[in-house]
VOVOGU-925766 format. One record per residue: residue in three letters; x, y, z of N, C-alpha, C in turn. Coordinates in steps of 0.2 Angstrom, whole numbers, padded with zeros to 4 digits, always signed. Layout:
<recs>
ALAXYZXYZXYZ/...
</recs>
This chain:
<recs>
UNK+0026+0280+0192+0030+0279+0199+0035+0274+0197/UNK+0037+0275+0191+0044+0269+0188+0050+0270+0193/UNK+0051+0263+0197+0058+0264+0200+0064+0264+0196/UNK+0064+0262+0190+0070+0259+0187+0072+0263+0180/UNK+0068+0268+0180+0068+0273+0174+0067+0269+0166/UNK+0068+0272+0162+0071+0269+0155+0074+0262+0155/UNK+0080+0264+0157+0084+0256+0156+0084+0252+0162/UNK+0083+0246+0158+0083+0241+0163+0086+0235+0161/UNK+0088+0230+0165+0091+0222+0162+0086+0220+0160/UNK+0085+0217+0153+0082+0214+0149+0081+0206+0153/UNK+0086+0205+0155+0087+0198+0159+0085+0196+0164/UNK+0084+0203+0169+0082+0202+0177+0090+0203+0182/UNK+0094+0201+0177+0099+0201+0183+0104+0209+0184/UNK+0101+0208+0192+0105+0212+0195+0114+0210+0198/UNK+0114+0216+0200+0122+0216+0209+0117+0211+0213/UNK+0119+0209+0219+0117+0208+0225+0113+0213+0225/UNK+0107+0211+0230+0102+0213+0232+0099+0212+0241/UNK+0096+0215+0243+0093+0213+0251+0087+0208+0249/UNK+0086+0204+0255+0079+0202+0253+0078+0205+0261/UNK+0069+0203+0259+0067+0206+0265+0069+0202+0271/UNK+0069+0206+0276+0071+0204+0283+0064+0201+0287/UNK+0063+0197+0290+0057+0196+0296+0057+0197+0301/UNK+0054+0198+0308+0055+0200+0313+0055+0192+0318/UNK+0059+0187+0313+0058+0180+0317+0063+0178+0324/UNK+0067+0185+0326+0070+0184+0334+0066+0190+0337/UNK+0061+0194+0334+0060+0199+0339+0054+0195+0344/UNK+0049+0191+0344+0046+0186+0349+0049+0181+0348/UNK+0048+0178+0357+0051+0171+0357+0044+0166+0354/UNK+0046+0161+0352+0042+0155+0350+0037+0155+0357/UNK+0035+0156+0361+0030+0156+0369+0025+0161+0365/UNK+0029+0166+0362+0024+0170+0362+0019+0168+0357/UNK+0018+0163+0354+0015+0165+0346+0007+0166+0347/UNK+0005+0164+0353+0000+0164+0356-0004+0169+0358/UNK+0000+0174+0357+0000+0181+0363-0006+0182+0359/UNK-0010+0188+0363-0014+0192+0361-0012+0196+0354/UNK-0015+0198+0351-0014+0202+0343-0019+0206+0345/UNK-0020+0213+0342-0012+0218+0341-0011+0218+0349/UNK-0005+0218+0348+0000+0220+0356-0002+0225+0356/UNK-0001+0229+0363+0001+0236+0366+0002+0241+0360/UNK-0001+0245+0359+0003+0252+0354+0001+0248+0348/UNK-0003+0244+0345-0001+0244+0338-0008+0241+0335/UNK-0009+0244+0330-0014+0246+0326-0020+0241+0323/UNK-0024+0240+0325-0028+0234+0324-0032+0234+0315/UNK-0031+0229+0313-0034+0228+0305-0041+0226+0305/UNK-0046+0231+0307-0050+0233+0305-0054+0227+0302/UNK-0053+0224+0294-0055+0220+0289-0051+0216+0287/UNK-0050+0210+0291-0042+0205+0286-0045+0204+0281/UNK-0039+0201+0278-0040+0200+0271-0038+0193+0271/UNK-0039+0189+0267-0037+0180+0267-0032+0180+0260/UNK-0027+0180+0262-0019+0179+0259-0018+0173+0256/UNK-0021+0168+0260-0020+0162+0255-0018+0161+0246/UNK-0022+0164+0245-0021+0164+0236-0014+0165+0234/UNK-0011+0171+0237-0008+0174+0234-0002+0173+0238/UNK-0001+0168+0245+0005+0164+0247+0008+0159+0241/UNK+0001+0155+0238+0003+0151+0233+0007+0153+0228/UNK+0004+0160+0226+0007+0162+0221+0010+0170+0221/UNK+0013+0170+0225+0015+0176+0227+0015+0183+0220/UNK+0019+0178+0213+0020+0185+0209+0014+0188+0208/UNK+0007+0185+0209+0002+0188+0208+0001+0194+0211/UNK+0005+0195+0216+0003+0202+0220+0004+0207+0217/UNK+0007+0208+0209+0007+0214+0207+0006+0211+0199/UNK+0000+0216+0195+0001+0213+0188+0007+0215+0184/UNK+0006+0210+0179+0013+0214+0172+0013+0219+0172/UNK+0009+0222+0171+0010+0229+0170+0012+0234+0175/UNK+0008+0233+0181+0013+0235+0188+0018+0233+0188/UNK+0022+0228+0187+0028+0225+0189+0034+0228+0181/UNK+0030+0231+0175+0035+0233+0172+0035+0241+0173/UNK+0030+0243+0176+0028+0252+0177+0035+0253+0180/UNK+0035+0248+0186+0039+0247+0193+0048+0249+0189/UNK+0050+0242+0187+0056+0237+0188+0057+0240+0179/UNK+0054+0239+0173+0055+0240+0167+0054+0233+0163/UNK+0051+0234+0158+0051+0230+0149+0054+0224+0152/UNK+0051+0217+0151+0055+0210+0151+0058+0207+0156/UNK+0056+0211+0163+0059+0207+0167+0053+0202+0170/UNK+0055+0194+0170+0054+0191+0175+0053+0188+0180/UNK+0047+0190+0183+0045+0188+0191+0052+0181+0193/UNK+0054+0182+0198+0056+0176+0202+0052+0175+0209/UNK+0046+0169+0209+0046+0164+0214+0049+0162+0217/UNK+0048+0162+0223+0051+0158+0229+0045+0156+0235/UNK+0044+0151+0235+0039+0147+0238+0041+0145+0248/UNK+0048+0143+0247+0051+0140+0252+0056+0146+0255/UNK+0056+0153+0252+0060+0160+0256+0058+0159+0264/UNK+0065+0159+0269+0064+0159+0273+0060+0163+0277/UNK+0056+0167+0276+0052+0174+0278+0047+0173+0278/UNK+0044+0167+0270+0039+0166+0266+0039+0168+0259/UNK+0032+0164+0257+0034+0166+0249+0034+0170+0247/UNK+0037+0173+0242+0038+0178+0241+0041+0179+0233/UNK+0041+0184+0228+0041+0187+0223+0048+0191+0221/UNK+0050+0192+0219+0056+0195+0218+0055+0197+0211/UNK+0057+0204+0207+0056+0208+0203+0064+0211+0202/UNK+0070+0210+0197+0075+0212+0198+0078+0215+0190/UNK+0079+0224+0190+0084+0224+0186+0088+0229+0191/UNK+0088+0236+0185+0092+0243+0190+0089+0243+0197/UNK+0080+0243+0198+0080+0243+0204+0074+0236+0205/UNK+0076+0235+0212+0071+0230+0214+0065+0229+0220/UNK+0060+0225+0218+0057+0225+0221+0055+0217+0223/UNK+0053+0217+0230+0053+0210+0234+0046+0209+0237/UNK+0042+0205+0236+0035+0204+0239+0034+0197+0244/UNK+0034+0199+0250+0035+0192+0254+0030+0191+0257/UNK+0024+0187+0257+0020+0186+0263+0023+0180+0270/UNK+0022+0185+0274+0027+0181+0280+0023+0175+0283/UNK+0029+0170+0285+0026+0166+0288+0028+0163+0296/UNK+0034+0169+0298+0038+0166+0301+0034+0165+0310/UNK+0029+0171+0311+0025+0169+0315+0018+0171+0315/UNK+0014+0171+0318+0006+0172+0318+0005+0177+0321/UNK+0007+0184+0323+0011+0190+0326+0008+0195+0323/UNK+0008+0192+0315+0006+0201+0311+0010+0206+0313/UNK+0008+0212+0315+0012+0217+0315+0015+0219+0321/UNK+0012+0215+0325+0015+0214+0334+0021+0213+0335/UNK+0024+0207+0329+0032+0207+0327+0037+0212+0328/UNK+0035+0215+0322+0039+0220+0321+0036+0226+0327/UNK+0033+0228+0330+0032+0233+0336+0035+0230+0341/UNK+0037+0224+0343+0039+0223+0348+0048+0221+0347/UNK+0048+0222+0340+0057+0221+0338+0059+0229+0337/UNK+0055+0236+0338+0056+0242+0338+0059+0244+0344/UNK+0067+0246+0339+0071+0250+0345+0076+0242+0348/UNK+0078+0237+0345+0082+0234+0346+0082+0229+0339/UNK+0080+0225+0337+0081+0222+0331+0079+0225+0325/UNK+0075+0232+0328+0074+0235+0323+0075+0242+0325/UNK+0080+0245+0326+0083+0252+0327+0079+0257+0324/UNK+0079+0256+0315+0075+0260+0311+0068+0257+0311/UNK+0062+0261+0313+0057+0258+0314+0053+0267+0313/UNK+0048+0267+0309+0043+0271+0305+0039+0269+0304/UNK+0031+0271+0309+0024+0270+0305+0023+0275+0300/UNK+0021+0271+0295+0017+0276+0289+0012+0278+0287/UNK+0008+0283+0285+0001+0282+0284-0002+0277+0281/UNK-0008+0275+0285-0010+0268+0283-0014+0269+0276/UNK-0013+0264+0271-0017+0262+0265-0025+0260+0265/UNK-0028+0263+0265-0035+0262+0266-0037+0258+0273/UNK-0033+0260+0278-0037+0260+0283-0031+0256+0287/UNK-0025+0250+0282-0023+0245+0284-0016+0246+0285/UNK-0013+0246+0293-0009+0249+0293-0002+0247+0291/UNK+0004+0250+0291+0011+0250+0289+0014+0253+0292/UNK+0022+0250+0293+0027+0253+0295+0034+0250+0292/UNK+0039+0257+0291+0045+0253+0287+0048+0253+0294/UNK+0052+0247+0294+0058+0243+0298+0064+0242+0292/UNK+0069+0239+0299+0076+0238+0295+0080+0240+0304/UNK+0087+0235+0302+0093+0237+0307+0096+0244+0306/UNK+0095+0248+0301+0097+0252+0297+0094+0257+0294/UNK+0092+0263+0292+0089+0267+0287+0094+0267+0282/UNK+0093+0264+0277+0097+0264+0271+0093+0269+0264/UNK+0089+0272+0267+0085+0278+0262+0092+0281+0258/UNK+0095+0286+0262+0099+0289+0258+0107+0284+0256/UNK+0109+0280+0260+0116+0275+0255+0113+0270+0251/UNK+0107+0268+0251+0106+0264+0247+0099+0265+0244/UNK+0097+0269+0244+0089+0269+0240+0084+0266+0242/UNK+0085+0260+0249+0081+0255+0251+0077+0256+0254/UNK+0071+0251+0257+0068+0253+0261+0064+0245+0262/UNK+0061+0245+0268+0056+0237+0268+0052+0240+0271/UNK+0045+0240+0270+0039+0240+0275+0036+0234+0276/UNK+0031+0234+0282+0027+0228+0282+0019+0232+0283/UNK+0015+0228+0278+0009+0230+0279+0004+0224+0283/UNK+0000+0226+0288-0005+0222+0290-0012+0220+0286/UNK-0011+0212+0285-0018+0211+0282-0021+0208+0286/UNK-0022+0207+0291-0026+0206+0295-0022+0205+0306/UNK-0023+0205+0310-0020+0207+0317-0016+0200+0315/UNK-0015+0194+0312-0010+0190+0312-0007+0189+0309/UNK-0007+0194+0299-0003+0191+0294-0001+0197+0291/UNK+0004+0197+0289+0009+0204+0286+0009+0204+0280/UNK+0012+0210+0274+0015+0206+0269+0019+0212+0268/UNK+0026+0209+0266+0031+0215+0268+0035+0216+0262/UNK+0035+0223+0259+0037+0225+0252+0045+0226+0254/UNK+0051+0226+0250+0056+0228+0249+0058+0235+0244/UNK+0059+0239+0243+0061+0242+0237+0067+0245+0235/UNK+0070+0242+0232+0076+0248+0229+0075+0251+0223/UNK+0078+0259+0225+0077+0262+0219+0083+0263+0212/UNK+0082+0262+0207+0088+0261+0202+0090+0268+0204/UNK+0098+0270+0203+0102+0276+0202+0099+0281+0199/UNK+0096+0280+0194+0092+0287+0190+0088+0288+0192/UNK+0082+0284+0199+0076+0288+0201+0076+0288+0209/UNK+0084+0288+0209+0084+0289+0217+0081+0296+0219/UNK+0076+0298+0223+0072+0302+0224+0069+0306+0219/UNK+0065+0303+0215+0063+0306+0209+0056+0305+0213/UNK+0053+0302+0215+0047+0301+0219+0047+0299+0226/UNK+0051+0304+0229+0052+0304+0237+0054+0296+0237/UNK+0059+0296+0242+0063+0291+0246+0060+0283+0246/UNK+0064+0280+0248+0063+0273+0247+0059+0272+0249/UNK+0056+0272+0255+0050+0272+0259+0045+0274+0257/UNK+0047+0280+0255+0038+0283+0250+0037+0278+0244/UNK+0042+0274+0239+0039+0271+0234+0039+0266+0236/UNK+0040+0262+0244+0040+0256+0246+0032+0256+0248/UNK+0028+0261+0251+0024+0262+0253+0017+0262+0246/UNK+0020+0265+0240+0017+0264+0234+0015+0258+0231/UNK+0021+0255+0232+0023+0246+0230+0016+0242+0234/UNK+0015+0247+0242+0011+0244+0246+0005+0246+0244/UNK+0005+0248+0242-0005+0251+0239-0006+0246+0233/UNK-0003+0247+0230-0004+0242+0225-0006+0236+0226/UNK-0002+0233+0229-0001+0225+0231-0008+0224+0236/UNK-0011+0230+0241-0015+0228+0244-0021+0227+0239/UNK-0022+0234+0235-0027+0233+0228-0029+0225+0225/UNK-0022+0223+0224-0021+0215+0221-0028+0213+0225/UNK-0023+0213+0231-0025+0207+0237-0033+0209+0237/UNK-0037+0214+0239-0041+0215+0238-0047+0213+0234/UNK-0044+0215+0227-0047+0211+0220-0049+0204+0223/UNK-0042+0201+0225-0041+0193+0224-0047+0191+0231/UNK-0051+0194+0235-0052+0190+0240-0059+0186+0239/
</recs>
């Protein structure tokens, strides 16, 4: 399921890249309280405790996932203090983004309630063993940019939200940004599973 084909920067560095987005204007601060899941939106079953792997975000995917992914020699980048939360960054031809949010206690109720105004583009996907997902964005950048962001629920208060860009050579080589952002997402829940 290689985003990045063959060739990739040995070095990590790419162009500009997006990072993930969070749904931190779609509830006001009053709400943080609200009930979970909100109205319409799909309850998590079995949380999962994320702690671990906030610390250590690149943990959310092994070497070997993150080279199948991205290619040969690239460099996890951490970020601890990402405003979204912490999060993972994977970067050559194409890139992948791992952020466990932190912006509210919301979960997935965020982004369903930012559906159809901060979030125009808004897509549930099939859920990953039970745990639901949906890609957002201001945007559907599938076909100009290869991109896509999903957030997956790991439990009705905490999200972890994949980024993916596809390198130029595998732009729809395994269906659309969305479809390998949602593969990035099975993985990563695996991790998290492992880890608990």
């Amino acid at each position: 399921m290689g985003l990045s084909g063959c060739s990739g920067s040995a070095d990590g560095h790419a162009g500009a890249t997006a990072t993930p987005s969070s749904p931190a204007s779609a509830a006001p601060a009053s709400q943080g309280a609200a009930q979970v899941p909100g109205p319409g939106v799909p309850k998590v079953e079995t949380p999962i405790d994320t702690a671990r792997f906030r610390a250590a975000p690149c943990g959310s995917l092994t070497p070997a996932q993150a080279e199948n992914l991205v290619g040969a020699g690239i460099v996890p980048r951490p970020d601890l203090n990402a405003p979204a939360g912490p999060s993972c960054a994977w970067h050559s031809q194409a890139h992948v983004i791992v952020t466990f949010s932190n912006v509210d206690n919301l979960g997935l109720t965020s982004y369903y309630r930012a559906k159809g105004t901060v979030y125009p583009f808004f897509m549930p996907l099939d859920p990953i063993g039970g745990y639901p997902i949906v890609a957002y964005g201001q945007i559907d950048l599938r076909a100009s940019k290869a991109q896509c962001e999903v957030a997956l629920g790991t439990s009705d208060r905490d999200t972890v939200a994949v980024s993916v860009t596809q390198s130029p050579q595998n732009r729809g080589a395994n269906g659309d940004a969305c479809e390998s952002a949602h593969q990035v997402a099975g993985l990563v829940l695996s991790n998290l599973k492992g880890g608990r």
